[in-house]
C-alpha positions as a Markdown table, in Angstrom:
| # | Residue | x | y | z |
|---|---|---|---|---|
| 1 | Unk | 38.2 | -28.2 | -9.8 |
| 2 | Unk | 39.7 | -29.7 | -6.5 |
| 3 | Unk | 37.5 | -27.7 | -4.7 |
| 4 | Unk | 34.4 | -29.0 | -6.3 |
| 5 | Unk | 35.1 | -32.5 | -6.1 |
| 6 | Unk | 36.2 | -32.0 | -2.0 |
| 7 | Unk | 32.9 | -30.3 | -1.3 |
| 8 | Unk | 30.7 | -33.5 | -3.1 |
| 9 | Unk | 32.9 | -35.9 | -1.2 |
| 10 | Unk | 32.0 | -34.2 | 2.3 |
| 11 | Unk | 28.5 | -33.5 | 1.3 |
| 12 | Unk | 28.3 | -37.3 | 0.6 |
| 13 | Unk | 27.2 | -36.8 | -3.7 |
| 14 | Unk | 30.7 | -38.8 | -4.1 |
| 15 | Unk | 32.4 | -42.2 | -2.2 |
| 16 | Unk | 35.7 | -42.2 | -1.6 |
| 17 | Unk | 36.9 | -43.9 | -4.5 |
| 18 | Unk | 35.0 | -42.2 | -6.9 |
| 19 | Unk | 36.3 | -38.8 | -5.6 |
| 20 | Unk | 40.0 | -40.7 | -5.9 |
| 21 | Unk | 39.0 | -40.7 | -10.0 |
| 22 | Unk | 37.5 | -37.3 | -9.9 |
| 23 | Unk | 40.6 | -36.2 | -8.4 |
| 24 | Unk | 43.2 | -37.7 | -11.2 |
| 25 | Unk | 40.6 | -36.8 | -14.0 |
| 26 | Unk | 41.2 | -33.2 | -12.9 |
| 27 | Unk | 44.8 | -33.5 | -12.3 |
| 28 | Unk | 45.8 | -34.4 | -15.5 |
| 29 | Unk | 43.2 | -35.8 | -18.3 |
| 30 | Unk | 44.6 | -37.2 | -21.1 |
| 31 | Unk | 42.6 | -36.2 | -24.6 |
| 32 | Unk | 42.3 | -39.0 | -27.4 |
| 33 | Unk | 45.7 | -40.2 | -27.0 |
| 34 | Unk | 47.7 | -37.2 | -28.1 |
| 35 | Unk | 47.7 | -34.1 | -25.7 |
| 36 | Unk | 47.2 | -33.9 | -21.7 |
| 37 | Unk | 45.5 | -31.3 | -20.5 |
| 38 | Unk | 46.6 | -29.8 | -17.3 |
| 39 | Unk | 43.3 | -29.6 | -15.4 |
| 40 | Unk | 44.8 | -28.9 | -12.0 |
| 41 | Unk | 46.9 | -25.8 | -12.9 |
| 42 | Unk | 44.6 | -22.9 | -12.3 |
| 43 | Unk | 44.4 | -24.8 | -8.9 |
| 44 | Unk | 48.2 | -25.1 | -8.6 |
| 45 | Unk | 49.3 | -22.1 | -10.1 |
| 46 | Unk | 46.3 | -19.7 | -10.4 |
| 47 | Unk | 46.6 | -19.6 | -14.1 |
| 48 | Unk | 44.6 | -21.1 | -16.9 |
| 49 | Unk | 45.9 | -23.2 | -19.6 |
| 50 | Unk | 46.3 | -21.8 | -22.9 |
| 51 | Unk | 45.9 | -23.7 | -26.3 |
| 52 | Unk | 48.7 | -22.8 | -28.7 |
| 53 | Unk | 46.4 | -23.4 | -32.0 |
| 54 | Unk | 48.8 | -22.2 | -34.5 |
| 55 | Unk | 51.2 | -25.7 | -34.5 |
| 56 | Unk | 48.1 | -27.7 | -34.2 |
| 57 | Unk | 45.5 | -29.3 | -37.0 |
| 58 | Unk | 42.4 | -27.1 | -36.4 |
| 59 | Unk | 40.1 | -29.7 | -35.5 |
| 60 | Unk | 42.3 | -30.8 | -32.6 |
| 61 | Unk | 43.0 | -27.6 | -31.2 |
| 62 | Unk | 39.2 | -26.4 | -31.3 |
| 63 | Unk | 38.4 | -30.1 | -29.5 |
| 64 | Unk | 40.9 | -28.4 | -26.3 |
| 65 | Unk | 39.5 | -25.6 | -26.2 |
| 66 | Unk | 36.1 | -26.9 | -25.9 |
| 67 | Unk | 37.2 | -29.8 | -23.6 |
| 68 | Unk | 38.9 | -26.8 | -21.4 |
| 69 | Unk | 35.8 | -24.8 | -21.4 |
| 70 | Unk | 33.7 | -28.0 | -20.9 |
| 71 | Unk | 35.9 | -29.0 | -17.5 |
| 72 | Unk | 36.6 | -25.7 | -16.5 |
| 73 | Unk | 34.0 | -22.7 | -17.4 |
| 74 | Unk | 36.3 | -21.2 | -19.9 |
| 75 | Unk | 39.1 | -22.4 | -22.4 |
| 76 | Unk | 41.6 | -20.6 | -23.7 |
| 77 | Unk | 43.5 | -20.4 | -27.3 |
| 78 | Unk | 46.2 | -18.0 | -29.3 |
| 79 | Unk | 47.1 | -18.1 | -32.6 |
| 80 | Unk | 44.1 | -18.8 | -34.2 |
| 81 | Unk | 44.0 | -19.1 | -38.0 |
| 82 | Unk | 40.9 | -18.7 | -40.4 |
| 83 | Unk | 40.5 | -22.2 | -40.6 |
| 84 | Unk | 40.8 | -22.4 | -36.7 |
| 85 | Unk | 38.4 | -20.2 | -36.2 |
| 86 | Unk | 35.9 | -21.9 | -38.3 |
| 87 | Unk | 36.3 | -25.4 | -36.6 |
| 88 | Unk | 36.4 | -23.4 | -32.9 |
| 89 | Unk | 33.0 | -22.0 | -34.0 |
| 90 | Unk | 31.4 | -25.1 | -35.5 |
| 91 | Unk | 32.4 | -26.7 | -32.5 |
| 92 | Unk | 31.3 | -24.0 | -29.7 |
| 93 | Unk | 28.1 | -24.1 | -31.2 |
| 94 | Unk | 27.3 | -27.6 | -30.8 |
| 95 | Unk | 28.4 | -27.8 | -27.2 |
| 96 | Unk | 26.2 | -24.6 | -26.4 |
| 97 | Unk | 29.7 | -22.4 | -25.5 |
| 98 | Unk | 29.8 | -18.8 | -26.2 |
| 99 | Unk | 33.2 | -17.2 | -27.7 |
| 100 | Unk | 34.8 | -13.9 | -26.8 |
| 101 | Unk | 37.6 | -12.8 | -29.6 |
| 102 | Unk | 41.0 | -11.4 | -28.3 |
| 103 | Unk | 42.4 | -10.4 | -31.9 |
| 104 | Unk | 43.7 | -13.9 | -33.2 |
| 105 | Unk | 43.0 | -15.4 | -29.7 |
| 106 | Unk | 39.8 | -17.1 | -28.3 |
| 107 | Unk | 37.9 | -17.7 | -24.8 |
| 108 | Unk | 35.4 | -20.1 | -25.0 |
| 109 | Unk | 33.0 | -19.7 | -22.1 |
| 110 | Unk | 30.6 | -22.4 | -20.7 |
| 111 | Unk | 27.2 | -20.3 | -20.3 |
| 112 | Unk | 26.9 | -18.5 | -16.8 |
| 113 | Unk | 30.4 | -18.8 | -15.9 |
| 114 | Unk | 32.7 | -15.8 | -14.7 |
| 115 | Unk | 35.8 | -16.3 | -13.0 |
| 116 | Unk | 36.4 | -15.2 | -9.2 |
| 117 | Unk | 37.3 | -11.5 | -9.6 |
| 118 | Unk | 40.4 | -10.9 | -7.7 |
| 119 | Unk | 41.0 | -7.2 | -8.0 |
| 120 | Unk | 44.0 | -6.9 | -9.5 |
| 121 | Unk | 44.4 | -4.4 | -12.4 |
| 122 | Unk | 46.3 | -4.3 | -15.4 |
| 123 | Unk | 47.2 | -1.8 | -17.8 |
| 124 | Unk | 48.6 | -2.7 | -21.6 |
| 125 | Unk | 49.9 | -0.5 | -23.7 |
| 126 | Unk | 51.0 | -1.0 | -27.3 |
| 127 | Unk | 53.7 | 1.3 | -29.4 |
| 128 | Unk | 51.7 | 0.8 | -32.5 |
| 129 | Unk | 48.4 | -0.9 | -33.9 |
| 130 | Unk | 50.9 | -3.4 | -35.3 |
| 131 | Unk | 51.4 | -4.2 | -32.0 |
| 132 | Unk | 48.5 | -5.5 | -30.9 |
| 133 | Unk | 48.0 | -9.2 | -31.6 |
| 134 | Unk | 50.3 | -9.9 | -28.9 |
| 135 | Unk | 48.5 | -7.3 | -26.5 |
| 136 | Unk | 45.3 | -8.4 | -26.6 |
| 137 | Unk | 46.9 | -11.9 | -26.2 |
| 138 | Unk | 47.7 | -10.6 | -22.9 |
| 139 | Unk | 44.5 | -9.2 | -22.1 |
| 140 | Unk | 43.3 | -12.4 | -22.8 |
| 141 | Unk | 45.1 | -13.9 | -19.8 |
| 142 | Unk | 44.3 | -11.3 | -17.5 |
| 143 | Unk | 40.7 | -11.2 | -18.2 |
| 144 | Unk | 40.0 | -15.1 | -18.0 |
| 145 | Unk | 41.6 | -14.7 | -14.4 |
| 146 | Unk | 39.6 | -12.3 | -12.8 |
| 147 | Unk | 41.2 | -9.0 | -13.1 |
| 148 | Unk | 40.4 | -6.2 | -15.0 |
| 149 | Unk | 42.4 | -4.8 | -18.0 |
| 150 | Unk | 43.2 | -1.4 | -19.8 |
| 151 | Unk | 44.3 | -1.2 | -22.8 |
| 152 | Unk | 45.3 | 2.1 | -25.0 |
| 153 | Unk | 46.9 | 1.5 | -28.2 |
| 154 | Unk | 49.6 | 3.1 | -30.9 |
| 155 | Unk | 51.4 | 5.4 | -28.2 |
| 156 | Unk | 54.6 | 4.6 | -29.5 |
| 157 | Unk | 57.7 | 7.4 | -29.4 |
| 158 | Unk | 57.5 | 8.5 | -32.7 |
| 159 | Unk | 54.9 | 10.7 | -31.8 |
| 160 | Unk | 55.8 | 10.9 | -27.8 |
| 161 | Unk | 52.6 | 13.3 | -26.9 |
| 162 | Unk | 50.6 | 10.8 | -28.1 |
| 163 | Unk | 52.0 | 8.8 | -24.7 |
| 164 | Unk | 51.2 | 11.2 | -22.3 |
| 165 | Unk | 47.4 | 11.5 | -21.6 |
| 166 | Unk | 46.8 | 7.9 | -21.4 |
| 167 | Unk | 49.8 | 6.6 | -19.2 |
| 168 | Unk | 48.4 | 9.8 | -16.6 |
| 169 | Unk | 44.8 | 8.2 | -17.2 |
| 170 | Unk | 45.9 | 4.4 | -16.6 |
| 171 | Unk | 48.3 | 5.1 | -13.8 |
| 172 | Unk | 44.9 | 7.6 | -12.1 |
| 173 | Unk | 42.8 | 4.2 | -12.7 |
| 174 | Unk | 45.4 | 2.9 | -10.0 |
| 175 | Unk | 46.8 | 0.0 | -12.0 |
| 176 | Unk | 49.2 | -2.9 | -10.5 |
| 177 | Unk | 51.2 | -3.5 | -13.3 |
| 178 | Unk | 51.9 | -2.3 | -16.8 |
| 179 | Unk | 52.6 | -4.2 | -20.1 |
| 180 | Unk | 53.7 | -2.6 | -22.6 |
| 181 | Unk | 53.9 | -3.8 | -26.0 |
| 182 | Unk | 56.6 | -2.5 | -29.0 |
| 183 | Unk | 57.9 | -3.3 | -32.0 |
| 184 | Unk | 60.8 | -1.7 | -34.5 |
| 185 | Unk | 63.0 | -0.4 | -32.5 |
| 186 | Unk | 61.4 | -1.4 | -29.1 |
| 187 | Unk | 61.7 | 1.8 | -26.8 |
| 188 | Unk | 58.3 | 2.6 | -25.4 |
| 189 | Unk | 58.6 | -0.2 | -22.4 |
| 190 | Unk | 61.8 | 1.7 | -21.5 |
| 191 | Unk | 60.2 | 5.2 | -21.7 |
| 192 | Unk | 57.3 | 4.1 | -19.5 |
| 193 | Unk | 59.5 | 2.2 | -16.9 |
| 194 | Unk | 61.1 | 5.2 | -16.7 |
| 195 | Unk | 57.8 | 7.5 | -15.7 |
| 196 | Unk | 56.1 | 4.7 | -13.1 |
| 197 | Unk | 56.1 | 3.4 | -9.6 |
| 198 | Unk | 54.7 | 0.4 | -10.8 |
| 199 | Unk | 56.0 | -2.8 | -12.5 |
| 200 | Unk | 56.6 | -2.6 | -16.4 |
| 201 | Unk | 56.6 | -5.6 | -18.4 |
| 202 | Unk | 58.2 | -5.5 | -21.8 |
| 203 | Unk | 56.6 | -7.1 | -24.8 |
| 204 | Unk | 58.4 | -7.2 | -28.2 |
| 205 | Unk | 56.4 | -7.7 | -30.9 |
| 206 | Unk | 57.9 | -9.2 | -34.6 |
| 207 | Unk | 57.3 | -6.1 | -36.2 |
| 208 | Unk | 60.1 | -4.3 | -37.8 |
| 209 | Unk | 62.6 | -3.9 | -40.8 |
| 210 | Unk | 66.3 | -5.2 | -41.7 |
| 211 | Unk | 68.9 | -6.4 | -39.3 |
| 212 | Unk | 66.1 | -6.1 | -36.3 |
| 213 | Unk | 63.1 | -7.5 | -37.7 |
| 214 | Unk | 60.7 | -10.1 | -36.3 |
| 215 | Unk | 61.2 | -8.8 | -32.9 |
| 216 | Unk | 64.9 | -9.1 | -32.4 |
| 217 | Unk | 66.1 | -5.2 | -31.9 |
| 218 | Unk | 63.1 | -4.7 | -30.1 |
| 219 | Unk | 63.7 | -7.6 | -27.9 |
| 220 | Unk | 67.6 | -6.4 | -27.5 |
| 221 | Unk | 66.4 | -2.8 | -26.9 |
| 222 | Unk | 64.1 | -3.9 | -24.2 |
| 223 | Unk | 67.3 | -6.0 | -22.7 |
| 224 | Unk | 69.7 | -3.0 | -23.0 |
| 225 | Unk | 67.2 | -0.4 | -21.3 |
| 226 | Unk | 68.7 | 2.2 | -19.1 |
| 227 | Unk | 65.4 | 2.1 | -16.9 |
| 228 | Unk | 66.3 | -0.4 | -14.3 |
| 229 | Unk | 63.8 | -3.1 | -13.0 |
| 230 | Unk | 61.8 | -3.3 | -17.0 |
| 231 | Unk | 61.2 | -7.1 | -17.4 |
| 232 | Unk | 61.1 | -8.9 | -20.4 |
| 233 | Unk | 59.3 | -11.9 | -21.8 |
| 234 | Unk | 60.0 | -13.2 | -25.4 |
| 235 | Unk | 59.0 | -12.2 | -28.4 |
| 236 | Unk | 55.5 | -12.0 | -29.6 |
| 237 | Unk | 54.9 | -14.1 | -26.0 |
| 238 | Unk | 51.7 | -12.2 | -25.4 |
| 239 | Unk | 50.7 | -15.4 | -23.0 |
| 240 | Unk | 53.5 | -14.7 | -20.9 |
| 241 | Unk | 53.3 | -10.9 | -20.5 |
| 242 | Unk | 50.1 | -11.9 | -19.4 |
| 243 | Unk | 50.7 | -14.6 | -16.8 |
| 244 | Unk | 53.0 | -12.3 | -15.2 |
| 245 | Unk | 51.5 | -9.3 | -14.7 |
| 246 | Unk | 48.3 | -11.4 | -13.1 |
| 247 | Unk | 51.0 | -12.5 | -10.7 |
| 248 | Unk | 51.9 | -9.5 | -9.9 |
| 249 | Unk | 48.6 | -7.9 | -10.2 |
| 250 | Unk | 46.7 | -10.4 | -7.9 |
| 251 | Unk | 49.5 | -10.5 | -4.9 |
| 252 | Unk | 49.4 | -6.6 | -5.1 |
| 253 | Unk | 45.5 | -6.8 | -4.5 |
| 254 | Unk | 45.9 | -9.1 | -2.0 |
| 255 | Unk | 48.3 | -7.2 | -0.1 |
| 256 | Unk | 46.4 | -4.2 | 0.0 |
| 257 | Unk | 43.3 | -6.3 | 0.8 |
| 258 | Unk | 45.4 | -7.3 | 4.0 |
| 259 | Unk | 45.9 | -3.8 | 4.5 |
| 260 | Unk | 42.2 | -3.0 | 4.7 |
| 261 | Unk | 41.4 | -5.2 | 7.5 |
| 262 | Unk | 41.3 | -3.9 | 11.1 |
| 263 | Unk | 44.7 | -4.8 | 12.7 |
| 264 | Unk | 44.5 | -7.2 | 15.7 |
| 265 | Unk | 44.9 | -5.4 | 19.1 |
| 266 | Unk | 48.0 | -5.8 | 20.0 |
| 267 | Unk | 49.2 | -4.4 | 16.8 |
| 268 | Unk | 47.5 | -1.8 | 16.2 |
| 269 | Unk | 45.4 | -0.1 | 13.9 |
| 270 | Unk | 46.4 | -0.6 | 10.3 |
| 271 | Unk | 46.8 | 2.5 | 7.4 |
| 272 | Unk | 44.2 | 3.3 | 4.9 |
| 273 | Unk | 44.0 | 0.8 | 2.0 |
| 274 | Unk | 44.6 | 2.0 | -1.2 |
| 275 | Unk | 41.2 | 1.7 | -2.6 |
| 276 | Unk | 37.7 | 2.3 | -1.7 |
């Protein structure tokens, strides 16, 4: 982290020029000649890196995973296969690093490490178990950035009381932002957006029969939604879903964190926060 190295330079563990190489290790390291991993973006952009595993030969996505967690505290991957999954593990163990399974994705953790809680929360919501590969994809992201996630599954509208109780729970838990998962036909993030104050992301999920299978009609329903201000990442892009609703998630705790604090003088007194 550039934090880290900033703090050995002034306490005097690091000359100049070796902070100079700490400082471009971090930024971008390059990994046996054929991926870069960019060190610096939970820095830049307050979001982890995640390892897309499914388009890579298993040995080589486990070894970025492992560097990530090894640099880092944690590393991220999606889309793990069996085969994966065995070289993640075989690997994890012999660096001492400790795995947490998200469905078909993985966070490897460096022992002792837990990311700076920022007190954001997200809610997820999926229309059907189907659904939840890509959910829990997204509560993935959210977790490995500090926040805390909620998620409540097979809600969908083919059984619309099943929706009820849980949305009334998760929006009493005082959540920042909703995702909301569907496949088939795609309606639940439009129903939701429809109920709530708060942001709704829309997730389709490849699930689904004929002309609008593998995600497409839920993707176009989710486009076509009567409930104004739904966003929409792409299909299956559990990762993405994710990374936005930690955006949104962490400026709304940080606005409300602003709100907490006694106004100056000449200003006077600020409202209640929104949380004790």
């Amino acid at each position: 982290m550039v934090r880290d190295v900033l703090t050995r330079l002034l306490a005097g563990e690091l000359s100049l020029e070796e902070a100079e190489v700490e400082l471009r290790r971090v930024q971008l390291e390059e990994l046996g000649g054929r991926a870069r991993l960019d060190l610096g973006r939970v820095d830049r952009r307050g979001l982890p890196e995640v390892v897309m595993a499914a388009v890579k030969p298993p040995v080589d996505a486990a070894r970025l995973i492992v560097a990530l967690a090894r640099e880092q505290g944690q590393g991220l991957g999606s889309r793990l296969t069996a085969e994966h999954w065995r070289e993640l593990e075989e690997q994890s163990a012999g660096a001492g690093l400790a795995i947490v399974r998200y469905g078909a994705a993985a966070r490897v953790l460096r022992p002792g490490f837990r990311p700076e809680p920022r007190g954001g929360r997200v809610g997820v919501l999926t229309a059907g178990s189907s659904d939840l590969t890509a959910a829990e994809e997204a509560r993935m992201v959210i977790e490995a950035c500090g926040l805390e996630a909620r998620l409540e599954a097979d809600l969908g509208v083919a059984g619309l009381h099943r929706l009820i109780g849980p949305l009334a729970e998760i929006m009493a838990w005082d959540a920042d932002v909703l995702i909301v998962a569907a496949g088939m036909d795609g309606v639940l993030p439009g129903v939701v957006a429809g109920l709530v104050q708060v942001p709704v992301i829309g997730l389709p999920v490849s699930v689904g029969y004929g002309a609008g299978g593998e995600g497409r009609g839920a993707l176009l329903t989710m486009l076509q939604s009567c409930s104004t201000g739904l966003l929409v990442v792409n299909i299956d892009n559990g990762v993405g879903a994710g990374a936005a609703a930690v955006l949104i998630a962490s400026r709304a705790a940080a606005v409300g964190s602003r709100r907490r604090r006694p106004a100056r003088a000449r200003s006077g007194s600020a409202g209640p926060g929104r949380r004790s």
